[in-house]
N, C-alpha and C positions, 0 to 999 in steps of 0.2 A: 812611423805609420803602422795600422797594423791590415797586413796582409793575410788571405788565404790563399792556400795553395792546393790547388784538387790533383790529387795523383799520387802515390808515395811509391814511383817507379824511380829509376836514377834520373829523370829528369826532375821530377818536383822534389827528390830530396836535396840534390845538388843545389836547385835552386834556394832552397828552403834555410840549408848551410849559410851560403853564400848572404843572402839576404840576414840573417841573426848577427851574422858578423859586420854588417853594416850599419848594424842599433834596433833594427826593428821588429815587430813584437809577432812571430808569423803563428801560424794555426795551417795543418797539412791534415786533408779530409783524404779518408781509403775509403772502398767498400771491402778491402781484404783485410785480415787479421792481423797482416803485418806490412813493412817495407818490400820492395824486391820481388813481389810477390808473381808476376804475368810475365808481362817481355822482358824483365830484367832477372828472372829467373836462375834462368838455364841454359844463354847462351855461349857464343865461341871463346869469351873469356880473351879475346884478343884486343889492344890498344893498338890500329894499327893505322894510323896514316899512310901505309903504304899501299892500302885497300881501300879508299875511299869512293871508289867510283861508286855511281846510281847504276842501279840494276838495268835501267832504260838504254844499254849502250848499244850502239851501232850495228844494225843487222838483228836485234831479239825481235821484232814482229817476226822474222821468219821463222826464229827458233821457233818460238813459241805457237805457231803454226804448224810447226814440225813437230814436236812434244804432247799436242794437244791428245787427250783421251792415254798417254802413256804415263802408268804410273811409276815408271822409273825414273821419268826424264827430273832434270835439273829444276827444270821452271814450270809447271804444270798450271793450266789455266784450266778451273773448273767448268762448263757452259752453265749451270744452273748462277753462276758470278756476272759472265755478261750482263743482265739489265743495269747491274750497280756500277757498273763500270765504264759505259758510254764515254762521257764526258771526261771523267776522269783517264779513259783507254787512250782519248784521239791526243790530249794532252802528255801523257807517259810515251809517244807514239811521236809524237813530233819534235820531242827533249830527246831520244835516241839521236839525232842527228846529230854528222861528226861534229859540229861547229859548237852545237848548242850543249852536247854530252861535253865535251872538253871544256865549255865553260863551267857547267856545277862541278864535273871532277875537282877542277882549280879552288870551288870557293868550300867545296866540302873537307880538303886536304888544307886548305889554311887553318879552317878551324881543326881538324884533328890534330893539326903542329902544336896549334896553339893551346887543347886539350891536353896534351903530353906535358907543357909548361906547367898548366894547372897542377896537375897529379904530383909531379916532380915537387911542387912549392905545399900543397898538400903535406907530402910524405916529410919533408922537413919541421913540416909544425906539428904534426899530429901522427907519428911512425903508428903503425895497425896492420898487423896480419893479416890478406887476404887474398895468400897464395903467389903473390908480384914475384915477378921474373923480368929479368930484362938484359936477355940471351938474344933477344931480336926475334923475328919470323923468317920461312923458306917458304918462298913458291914453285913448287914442284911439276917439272913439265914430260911428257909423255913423250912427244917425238921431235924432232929438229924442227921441223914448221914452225911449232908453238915456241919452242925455246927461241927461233930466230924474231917472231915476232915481242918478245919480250926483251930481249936485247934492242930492239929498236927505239921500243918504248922509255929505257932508262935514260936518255936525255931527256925525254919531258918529263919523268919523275925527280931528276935533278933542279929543275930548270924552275922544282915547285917546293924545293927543300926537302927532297926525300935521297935520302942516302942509300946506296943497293950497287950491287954486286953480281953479276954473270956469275954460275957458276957450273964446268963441268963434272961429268957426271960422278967423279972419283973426288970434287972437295963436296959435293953433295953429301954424300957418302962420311966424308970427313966429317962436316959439320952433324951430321944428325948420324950415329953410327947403328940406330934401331931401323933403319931406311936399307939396310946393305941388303939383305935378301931382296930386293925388287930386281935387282939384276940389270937387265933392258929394258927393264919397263918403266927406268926414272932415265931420260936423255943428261939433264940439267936441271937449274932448276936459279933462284934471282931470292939475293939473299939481303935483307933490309935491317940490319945491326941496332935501328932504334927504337923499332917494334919492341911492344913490352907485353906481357901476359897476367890477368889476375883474376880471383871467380870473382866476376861483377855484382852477382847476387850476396856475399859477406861483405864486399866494399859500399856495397848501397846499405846492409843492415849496420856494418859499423858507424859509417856516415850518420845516418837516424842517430846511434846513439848519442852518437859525438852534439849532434844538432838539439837533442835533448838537454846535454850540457849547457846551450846555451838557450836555454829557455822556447826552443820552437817545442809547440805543443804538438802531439797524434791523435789524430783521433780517426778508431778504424773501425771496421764493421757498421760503415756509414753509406748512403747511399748518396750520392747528389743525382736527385731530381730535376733538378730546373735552376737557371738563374732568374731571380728576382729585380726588375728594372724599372725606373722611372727617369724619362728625361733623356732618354740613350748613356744611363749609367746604372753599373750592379747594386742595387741596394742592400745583396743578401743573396744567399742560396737556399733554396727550399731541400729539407735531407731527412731521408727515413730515421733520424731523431732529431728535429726540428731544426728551425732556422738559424742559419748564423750568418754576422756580416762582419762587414770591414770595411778600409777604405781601397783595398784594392786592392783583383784576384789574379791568379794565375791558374790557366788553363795545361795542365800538365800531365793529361789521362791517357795518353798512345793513343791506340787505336780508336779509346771511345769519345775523342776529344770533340769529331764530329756530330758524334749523335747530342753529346752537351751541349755542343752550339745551335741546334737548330733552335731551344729554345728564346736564342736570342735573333733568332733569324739570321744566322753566323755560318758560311760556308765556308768550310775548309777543305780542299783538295786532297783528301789523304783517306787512304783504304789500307783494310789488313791485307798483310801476304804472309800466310803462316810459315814456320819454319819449326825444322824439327833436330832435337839432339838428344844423345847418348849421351853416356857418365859409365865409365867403368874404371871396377878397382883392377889397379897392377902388384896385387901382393905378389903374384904368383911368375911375374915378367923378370925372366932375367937380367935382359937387356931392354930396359926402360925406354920413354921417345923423352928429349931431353927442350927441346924446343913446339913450336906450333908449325907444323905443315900445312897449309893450304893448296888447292886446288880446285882453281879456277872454273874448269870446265865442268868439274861437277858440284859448286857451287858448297865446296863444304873443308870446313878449316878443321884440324885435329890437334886439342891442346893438352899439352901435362898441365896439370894441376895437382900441384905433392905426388903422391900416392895414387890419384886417379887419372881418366883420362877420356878428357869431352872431345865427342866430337859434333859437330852442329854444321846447319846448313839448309841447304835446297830452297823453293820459294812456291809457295802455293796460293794460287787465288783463288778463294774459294770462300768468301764471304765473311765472317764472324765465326764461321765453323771452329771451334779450336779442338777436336777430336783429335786423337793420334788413331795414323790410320797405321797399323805395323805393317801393310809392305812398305813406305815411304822409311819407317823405322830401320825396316832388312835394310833399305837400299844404303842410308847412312853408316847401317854395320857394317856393310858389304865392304864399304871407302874404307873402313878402318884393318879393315883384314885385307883387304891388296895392297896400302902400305905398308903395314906391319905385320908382315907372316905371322908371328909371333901371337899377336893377339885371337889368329884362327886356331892356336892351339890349345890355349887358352880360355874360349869362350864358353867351351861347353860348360854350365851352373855356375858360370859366373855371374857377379850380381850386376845386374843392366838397367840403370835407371833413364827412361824413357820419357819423352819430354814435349810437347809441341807448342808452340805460342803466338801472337799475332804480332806483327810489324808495321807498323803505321809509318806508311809510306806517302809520300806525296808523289804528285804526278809529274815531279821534275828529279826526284831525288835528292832533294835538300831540303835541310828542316825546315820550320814556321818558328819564328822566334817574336818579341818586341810586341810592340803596339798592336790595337784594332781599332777600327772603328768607334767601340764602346770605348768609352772614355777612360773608364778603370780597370779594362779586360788586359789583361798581357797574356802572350801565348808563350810555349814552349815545347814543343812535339813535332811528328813527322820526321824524326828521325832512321826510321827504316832498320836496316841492315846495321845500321853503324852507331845506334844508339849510347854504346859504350865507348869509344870512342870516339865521341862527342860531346858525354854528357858535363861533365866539368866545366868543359869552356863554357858550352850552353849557358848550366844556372849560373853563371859568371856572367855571360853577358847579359841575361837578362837579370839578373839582380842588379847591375849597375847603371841597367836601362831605368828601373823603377827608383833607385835609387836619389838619380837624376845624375849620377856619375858618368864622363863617357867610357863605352867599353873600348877594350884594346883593337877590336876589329869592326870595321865598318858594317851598321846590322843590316843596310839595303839589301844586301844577297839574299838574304834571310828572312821579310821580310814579309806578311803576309801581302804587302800591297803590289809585290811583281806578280800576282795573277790576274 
């Protein structure tokens, strides 16, 4: 067949990969100049199914309640984003529930297991430099409260094939030894051995390459307009350099996947939530951070990457906006210098690359994968927070969806038809 594929973020190229390898003859429409280009940018650079949860989880109406008008807070809801979010709100709003969060936790952490498999079989056929580490991740906790409730939590992260580890505050220390000057201000901290690390944005531009090899075509500095239909099927897309068609597309744009569909009269439940990250060089660090630390409560992970050191995070609703706003920038810095003393002495002229992007988030916190409606429409977006460790299995499974192969994991979860 031959397919196109709208989006050249790690979802439409994985898919894109994935599908060339099955025979068929694809075509990947941007409107940016390159792969990787938006949400796959610049973020946390972490492979983590030990972090799968939806942002929706138990108790955030109040946070976010509580946060509101605070530009430091973790999860900031803009008021000028309410009208766009009604519907979308009462639906992210009633998935916060324990019963109902613990169910996408579960199907969002199959598929990041099942992501890890992907990358692993990847890196066997096609080895490519893109920073991978696979040192694991640390969740770093503040006072006994937090630490007790995460000790709690490790059986049902077992119970979902996640391997982790209690840890107090002296092998903390051990495992990450750039972490020692925190003193008492790290209790413990739950340490996940198969968490793995790599800049998402060279993995998506080597992938393109690699997908070039096999004959999938780019074509960037394109716009798509509109989908073209007769019959309740795509005959073509209309695009700021003319038409092109196929037998059958893939919707793979993040966040703008909505605004494409309406042409089709195509609703999908899924709004940006920006997010923002740092990049700084550690020539000058004597003692380097050797792993990724996260932290939970202020919703921001910090990864080595060679030489440098991202850290990304927080969540904003605030429409399309993708401005960086630099206190939201400080308050990112701020995480990285209460972890790492080191880097507050170090920051003065050091070179700070600053970051913000959108997250196409659904109102459950699990992707849109598979079928629609439309006949020859397949989705593949809404992956939120976790996009990267997701994306592989994704274009996996929906490549095999189209393909007409079954995929390794059942795509109902995923599915645009549970809304």
């Amino acid at each position: 067949m031959k397919i196109i594929v709208v989006g050249s973020g790690l979802m439409g190229v994985t898919t894109a990969y994935y599908l060339s390898e099955q025979g068929h003859e694809v075509i990947v429409v941007d409107r940016q100049p390159g792969p990787a280009q938006e949400t796959s940018f610049a973020n946390a650079c972490v492979l983590h199914p030990s972090q799968a949860s939806p942002w929706n989880h138990p108790g955030v109406a109040w946070q976010i309640l509580k946060w509101m008008g605070k530009e430091n807070s973790p999860f900031l809801l803009r008021p000028s984003a309410i009208p766009s979010l009604l519907k979308w709100g009462l639906t992210f709003l009633h998935h916060s529930k324990p019963e109902r969060f613990h169910a996408n936790l579960k199907v969002n952490t199959l598929l990041a297991n099942y992501n890890i498999e992907c990358v692993e079989e990847l890196k066997k056929q096609h080895p490519f430099d893109y920073c991978a580490q696979g040192l694991g991740s640390m969740k770093v906790l503040g006072n006994e409260q937090e630490l007790e409730i995460a000790i709690e939590q490790i059986a049902l992260f077992q119970d979902m094939g996640i391997e982790c580890k209690a840890l107090d505050q002296a092998e903390v220390f051990n495992k990450e030894p750039a972490l020692v000057e925190n003193g008492s201000k790290l209790v413990g901290g739950i340490f996940y051995p198969k968490d793995q690390t790599g800049d998402a944005h060279e993995f998506c531009q080597k992938l393109a390459e690699l997908a070039k090899l096999k004959q999938v075509e780019f074509k960037y500095d394109v716009n798509v307009e509109e989908f073209l239909t007769a019959n309740n099927k795509i005959t073509g897309i209309k695009t700021s350099k003319g038409d092109y068609s196929a037998d059958a597309y893939v919707l793979a744009a993040g966040s703008y996947s909505p605004l494409l569909a309406k042409s089709l009269k195509l609703k999908l439940p899924i709004r940006p939530i920006k997010g923002y990250s740092i990049t700084l060089e550690m020539d000058d660090w004597e003692l380097k951070p050797q792993m990724p630390v996260i932290d939970e409560e202020a919703h921001v992970a910090i990864t080595p990457l060679g030489n440098r050191l991202r850290a990304a995070g927080t969540a904003e609703l605030n429409g399309y906006n993708s401005e960086i706003n630099a206190h939201r920038i400080q308050m990112v810095l701020q995480q990285v210098i209460a972890r790492y003393p080191e880097a507050g002495v170090n920051i003065e002229g050091a070179n700070i690359n600053a970051w913000a992007g959108l997250r196409p988030t659904t109102a459950d916190g699990v992707p849109i994968m598979g079928e629609t409606p439309i006949k020859n429409l397949y989705l593949n977006t809404g992956h939120g927070h976790l996009g990267w460790s997701l994306a592989m299995a994704s274009g996996k499974i929906v490549a095999d969806i189209i393909n007409g192969s079954n995929p390794a994991i059942s795509i109902a979860p995923y599915s645009l038809t549970r809304f």
